[in-house]
N, C-alpha and C positions, 0 to 999 in steps of 0.2 A: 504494500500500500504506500510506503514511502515512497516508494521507485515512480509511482503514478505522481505522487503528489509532485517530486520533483522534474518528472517531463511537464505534468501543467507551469508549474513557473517556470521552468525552462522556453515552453512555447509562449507562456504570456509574455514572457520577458524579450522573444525573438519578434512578435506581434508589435510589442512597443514601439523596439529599435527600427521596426519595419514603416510603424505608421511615424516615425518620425522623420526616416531617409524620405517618404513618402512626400512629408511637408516640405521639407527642405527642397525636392527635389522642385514641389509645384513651387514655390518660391521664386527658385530659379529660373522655371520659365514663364515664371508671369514677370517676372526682372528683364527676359531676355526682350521676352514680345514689347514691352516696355520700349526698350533702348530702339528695336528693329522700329515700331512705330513713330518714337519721334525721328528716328534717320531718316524712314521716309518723308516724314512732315516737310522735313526740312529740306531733300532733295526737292520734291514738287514744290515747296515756294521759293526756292533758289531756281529754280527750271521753268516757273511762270514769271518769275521778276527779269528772266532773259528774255521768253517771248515777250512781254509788255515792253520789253527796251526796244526790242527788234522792231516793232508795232510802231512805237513812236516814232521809230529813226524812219520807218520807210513813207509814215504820214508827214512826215515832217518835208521827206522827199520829193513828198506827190505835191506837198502845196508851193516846193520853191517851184517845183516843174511848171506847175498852173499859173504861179505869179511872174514868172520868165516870160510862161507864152502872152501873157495877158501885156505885159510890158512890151513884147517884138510884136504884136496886132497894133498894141496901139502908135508904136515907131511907126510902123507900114504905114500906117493909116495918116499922121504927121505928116509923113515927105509925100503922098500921093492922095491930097485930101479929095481932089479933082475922080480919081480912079477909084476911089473908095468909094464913093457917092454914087457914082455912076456902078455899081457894082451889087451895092444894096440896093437900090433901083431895080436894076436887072431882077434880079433875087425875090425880090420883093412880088413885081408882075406877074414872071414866072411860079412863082408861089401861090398868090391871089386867081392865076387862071386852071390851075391842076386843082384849088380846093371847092372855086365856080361852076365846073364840069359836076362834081358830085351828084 
């Protein structure tokens, strides 16, 4: 009977040590997932603060693009006010007689 009694503390005692590596272990990987979560965090706002830079750089592109062209229409338009005129005109009729027909 003693021999029983001491396999039960034996297992209770293996049971312990078992439910404690057990904690420890979940510890661990709730530690791990932890760190792995904010890495990502931080990869993806470090990798969306480059698109948003990229984003701005190429709008910032497009407007010098637009305010160039907007400036060489209106040079054009300065040195050949005569041809310009005569031009909208043109545009204009032809415009006014393709919406007429409708």
């Amino acid at each position: 009977m003693a021999s029983t009694k001491t396999n039960d503390d034996d297992l209770q005692k293996e049971f312990e040590e078992l439910k404690s590596q057990f904690s420890e272990l979940m510890q661990v990987l709730k530690n791990n997932s932890e760190e792995t979560s904010d890495d990502l965090k931080q990869k993806l706002q470090h990798e969306f603060k480059d698109y948003q830079e990229k984003a701005e750089k190429k709008l910032s592109d497009i407007q010098e693009l637009g305010t160039e062209s907007l400036e060489e229409v209106s040079e054009r338009i300065r040195r050949n006010p005569v041809s310009s005129l005569l031009l909208a005109f043109g545009a204009g009729y032809i415009l006014s007689k393709i919406l007429k027909n409708d």
